[in-house]
Structure formats: structure tokens, C-alpha cells
KOLDREN-912614 format. One record per residue (C-alpha): residue number from 1; residue in three letters; x, y, z. Coordinates in nm, 4 decimals. Example, Ala and Ser with C-alpha at 12.3 -4.5 7.8 and 13.67 -1.06 7.14 Angstrom:
{k 1 | r ala | X 1.2300 | Y -0.4500 | Z 0.7800}
{k 2 | r ser | X 1.3670 | Y -0.1060 | Z 0.7140}
END
This chain:
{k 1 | r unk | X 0.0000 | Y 0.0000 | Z 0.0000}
{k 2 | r unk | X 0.1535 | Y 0.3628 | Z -0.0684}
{k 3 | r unk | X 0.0775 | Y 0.6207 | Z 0.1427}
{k 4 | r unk | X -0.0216 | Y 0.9885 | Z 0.0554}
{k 5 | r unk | X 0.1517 | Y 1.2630 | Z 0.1839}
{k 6 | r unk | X -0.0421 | Y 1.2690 | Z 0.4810}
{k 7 | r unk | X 0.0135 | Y 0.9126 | Z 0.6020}
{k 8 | r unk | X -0.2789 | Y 0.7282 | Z 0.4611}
{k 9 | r unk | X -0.3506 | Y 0.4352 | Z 0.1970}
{k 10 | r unk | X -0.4893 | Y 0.4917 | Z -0.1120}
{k 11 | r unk | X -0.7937 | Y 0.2570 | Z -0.2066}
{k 12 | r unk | X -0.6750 | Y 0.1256 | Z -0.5101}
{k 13 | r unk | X -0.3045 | Y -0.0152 | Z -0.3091}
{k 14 | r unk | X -0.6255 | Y -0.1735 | Z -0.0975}
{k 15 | r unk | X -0.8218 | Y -0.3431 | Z -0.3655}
{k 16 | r unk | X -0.5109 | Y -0.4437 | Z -0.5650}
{k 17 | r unk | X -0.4458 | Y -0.6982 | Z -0.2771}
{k 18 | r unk | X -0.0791 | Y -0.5969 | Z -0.2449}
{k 19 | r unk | X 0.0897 | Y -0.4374 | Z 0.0629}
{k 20 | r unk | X 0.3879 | Y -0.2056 | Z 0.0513}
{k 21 | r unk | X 0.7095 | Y -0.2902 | Z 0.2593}
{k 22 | r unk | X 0.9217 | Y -0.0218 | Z 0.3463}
{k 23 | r unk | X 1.2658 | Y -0.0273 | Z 0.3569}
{k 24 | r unk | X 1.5762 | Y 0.0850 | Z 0.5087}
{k 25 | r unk | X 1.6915 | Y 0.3331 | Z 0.2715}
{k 26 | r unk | X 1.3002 | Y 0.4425 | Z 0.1530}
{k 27 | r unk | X 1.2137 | Y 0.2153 | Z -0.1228}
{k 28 | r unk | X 0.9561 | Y -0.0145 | Z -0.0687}
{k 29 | r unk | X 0.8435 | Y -0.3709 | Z -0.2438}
{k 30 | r unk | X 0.5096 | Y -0.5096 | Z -0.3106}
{k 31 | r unk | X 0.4122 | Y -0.8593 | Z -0.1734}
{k 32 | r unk | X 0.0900 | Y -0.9783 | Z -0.2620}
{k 33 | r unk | X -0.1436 | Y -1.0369 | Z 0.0962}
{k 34 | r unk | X -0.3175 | Y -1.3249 | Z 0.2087}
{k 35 | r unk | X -0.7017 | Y -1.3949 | Z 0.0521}
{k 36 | r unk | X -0.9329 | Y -1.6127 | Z 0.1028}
{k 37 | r unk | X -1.0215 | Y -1.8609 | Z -0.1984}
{k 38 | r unk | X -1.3744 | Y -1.7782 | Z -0.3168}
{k 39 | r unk | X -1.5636 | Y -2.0976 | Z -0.2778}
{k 40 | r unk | X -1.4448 | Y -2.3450 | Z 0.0139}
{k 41 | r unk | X -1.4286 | Y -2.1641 | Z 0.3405}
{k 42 | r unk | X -1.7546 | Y -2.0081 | Z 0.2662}
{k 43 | r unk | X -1.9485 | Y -2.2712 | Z 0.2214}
{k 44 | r unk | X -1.7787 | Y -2.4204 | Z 0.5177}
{k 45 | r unk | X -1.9001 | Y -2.1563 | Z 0.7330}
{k 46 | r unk | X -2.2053 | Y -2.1582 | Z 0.6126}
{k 47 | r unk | X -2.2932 | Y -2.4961 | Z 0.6798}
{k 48 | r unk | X -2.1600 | Y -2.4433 | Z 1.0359}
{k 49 | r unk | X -2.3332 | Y -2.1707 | Z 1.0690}
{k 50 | r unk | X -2.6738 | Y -2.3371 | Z 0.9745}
{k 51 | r unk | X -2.5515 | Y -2.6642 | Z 1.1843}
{k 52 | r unk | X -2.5251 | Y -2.4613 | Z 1.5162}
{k 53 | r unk | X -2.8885 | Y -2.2920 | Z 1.4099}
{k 54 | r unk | X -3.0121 | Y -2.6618 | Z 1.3755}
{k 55 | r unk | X -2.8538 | Y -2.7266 | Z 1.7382}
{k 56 | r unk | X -2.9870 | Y -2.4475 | Z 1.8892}
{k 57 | r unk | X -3.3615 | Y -2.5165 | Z 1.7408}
{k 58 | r unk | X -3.3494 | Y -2.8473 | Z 1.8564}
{k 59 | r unk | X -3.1855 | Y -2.7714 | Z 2.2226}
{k 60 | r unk | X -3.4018 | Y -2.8801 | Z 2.5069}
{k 61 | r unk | X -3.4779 | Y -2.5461 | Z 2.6042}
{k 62 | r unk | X -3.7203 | Y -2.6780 | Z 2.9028}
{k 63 | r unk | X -3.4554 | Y -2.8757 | Z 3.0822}
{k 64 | r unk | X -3.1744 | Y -2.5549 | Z 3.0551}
{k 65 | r unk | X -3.4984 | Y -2.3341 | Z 3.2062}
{k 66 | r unk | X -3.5675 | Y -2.6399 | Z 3.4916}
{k 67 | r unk | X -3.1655 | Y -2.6330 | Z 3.5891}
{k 68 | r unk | X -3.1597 | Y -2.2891 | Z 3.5425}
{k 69 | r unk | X -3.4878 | Y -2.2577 | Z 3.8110}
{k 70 | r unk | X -3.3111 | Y -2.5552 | Z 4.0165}
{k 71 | r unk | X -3.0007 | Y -2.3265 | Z 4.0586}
{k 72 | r unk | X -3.1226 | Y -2.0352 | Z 4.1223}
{k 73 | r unk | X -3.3946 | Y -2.1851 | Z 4.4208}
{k 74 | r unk | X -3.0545 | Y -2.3364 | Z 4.5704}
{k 75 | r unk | X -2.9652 | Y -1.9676 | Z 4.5550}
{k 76 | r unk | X -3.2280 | Y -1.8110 | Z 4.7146}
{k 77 | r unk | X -3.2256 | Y -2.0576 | Z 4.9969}
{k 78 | r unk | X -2.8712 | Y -2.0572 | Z 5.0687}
{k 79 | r unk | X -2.9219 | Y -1.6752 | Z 5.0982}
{k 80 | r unk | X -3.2170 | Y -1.7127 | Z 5.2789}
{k 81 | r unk | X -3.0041 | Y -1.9056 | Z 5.5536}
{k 82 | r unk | X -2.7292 | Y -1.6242 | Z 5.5452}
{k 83 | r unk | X -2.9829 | Y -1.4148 | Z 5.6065}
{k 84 | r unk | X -3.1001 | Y -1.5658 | Z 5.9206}
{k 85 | r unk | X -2.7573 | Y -1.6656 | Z 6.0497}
{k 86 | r unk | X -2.7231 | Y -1.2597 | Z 6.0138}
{k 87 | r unk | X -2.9969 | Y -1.1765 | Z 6.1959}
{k 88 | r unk | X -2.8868 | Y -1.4113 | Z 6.4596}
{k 89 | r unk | X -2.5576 | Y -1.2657 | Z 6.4859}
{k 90 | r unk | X -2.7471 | Y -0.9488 | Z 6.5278}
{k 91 | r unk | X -2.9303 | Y -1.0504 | Z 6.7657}
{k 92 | r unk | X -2.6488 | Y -1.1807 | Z 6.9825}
{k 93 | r unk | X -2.4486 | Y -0.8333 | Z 6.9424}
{k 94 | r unk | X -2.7496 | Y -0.6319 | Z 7.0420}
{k 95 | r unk | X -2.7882 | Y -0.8391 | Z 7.3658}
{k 96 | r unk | X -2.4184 | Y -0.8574 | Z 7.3978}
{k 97 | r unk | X -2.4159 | Y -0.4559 | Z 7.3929}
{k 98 | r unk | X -2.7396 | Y -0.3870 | Z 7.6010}
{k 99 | r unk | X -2.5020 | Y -0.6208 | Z 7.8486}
{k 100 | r unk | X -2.2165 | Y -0.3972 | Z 7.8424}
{k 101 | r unk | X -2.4370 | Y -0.0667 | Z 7.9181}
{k 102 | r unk | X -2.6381 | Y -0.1906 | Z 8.1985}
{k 103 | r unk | X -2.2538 | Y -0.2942 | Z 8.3205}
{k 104 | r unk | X -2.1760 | Y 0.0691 | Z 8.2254}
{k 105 | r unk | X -2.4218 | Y 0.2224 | Z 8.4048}
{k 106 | r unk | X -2.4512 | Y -0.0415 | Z 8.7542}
{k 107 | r unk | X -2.0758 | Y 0.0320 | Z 8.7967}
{k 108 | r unk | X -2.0935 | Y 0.4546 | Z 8.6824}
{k 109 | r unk | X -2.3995 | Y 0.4131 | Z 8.9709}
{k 110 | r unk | X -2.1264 | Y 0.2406 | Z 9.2164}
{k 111 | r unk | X -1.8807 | Y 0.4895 | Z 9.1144}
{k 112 | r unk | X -2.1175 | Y 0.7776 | Z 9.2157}
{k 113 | r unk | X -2.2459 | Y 0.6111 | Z 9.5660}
{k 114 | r unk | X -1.8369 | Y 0.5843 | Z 9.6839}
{k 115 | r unk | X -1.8227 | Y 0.9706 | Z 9.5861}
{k 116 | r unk | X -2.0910 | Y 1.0427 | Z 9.7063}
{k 117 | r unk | X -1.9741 | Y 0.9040 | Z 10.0267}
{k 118 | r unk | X -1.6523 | Y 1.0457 | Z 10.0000}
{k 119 | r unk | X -1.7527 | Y 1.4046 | Z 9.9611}
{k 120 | r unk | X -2.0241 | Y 1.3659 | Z 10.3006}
{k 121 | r unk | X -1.7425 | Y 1.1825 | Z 10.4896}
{k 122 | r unk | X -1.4675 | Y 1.5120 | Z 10.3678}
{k 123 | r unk | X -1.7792 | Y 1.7269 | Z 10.4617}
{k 124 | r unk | X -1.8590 | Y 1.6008 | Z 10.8016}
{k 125 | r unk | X -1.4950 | Y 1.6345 | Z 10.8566}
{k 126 | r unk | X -1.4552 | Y 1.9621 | Z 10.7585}
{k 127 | r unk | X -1.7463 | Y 2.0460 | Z 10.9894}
{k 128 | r unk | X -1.6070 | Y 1.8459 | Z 11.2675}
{k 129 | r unk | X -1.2733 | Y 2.0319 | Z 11.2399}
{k 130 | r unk | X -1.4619 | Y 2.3929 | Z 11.2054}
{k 131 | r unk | X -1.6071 | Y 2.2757 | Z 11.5455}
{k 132 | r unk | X -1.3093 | Y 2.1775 | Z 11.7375}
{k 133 | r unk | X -1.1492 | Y 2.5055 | Z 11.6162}
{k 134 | r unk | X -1.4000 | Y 2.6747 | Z 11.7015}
{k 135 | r unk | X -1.3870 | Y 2.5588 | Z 12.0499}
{k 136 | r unk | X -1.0076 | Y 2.5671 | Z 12.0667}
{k 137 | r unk | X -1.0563 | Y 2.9456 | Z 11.9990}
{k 138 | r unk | X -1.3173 | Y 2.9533 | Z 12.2558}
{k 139 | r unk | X -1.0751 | Y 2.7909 | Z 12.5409}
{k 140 | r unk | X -0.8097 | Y 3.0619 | Z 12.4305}
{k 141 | r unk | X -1.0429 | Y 3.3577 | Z 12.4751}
{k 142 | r unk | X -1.1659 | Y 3.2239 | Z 12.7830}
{k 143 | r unk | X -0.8043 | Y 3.1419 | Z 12.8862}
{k 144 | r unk | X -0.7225 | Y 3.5264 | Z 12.7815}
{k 145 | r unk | X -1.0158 | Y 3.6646 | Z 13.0169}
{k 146 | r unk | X -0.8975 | Y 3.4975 | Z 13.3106}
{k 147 | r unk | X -0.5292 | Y 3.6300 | Z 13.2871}
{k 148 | r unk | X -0.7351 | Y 4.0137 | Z 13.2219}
{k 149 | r unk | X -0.9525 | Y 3.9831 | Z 13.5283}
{k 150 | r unk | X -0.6637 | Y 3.8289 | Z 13.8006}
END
């Protein structure tokens, strides 16, 4: 095939059956391509063609549709039993996590009783020690008006 100045084949290189081979050094031969003879391989497809039409009209459609069907009910219930192992599962975790937060909250409830005690045991001491300074200040004044009046 020769190309145009723009790097395309002219149609008649293409119907003339012969490719160009370039060269080296620019020139180019012709070789003549491969074709198919007119008659044999034709025919031969043809009649394979028409043989697999033959198969096909004569296929026992019913039994591929009754496999098919078979299949996909196998399918359906092995999904199906996914599906309820799933919901299972689910189940188990939701329990499992309901668990976890009535742990939560019976040991956040403990947590708050021992502060709770903790702050009325620092208060109660803190009041006790108001009380015995409060006498201590008591014994000094009373201390301070006997040394006035002797």
C-alpha cells in the first residue's frame, strides 16, 4: 500500500491486494497479501453456521430453564439461611451490647455512691474540724479573760 503525503492508503493499493514494505533506505516492495479462496471456506461456514442454528432449534430449552430454576432456588435458599444466620448474629451483638451498658451504668452508679460518700465523709470532717477550732478558739479567749480579770 503507498501512502499519501499525509500518512494514509490509497484505495486502489487496498483493492489491488498488495501491501507495501518499506525499507531501510526508503524504497519499498510489493508482496501480494493473504485472501481467502472464493468458494471453500464459505461454504464451510455456512454450513456451520446453519448446523449450530439446527442445534440451537433443537436444544431442550425446558430442561436448561428447569436447571436454570433448580439453581437459582438453591440460591435463594442458601441466601435465605445467610440471612437468618445474620440476623442471629445481630441478635447476639445487640444483647451482647445492652449487656455492656447496663454494666456501664450499675458500675458509673457504684462509682457515684463511693463519691458520694466520700464528699459527706470530707464534709462532716470539715465540719467536725470547724467545730473543734471553734472551740479551741473559745478555750483561748476564755483562757485570755482569766489572765485580764486576776
Amino acid at each position: 500500500m503507498s501512502a499519501n503525503g499525509d500518512g494514509t492508503d490509497t484505495m486502489s493499493d487496498m483493492r489491488d491486494g498488495n501491501e507495501e514494505i518499506g525499507s531501510a533506505n526508503g524504497r519499498s516492495s510489493k508482496r501480494p497479501s493473504p485472501r481467502p479462496s472464493a468458494g471453500a471456506p464459505e461454504e464451510e461456514e455456512d454450513s456451520k453456521l446453519r448446523e449450530f442454528e439446527m442445534s440451537l432449534q433443537s436444544y431442550d430449552w425446558e430442561t436448561l430453564q428447569n436447571k436454570f430454576a433448580e439453581a437459582m432456588e438453591e440460591r435463594t435458599q442458601a441466601e435465605m439461611a445467610l440471612q437468618r444466620e445474620t440476623a442471629d448474629l445481630l441478635e447476639m451483638f445487640i444483647s451482647w451490647s445492652q449487656t455492656t451498658g447496663l454494666r456501664d451504668e450499675d458500675r458509673a452508679y457504684k462509682r457515684f455512691k463511693t463519691r458520694m460518700g466520700f464528699v459527706q465523709h470530707s464534709e462532716m470532717s470539715l465540719e467536725d474540724k470547724k467545730q473543734h477550732y471553734t472551740n479551741v478558739i473559745k478555750a483561748f479567749e476564755s483562757a485570755l479573760a482569766l489572765l485580764r480579770d486576776e
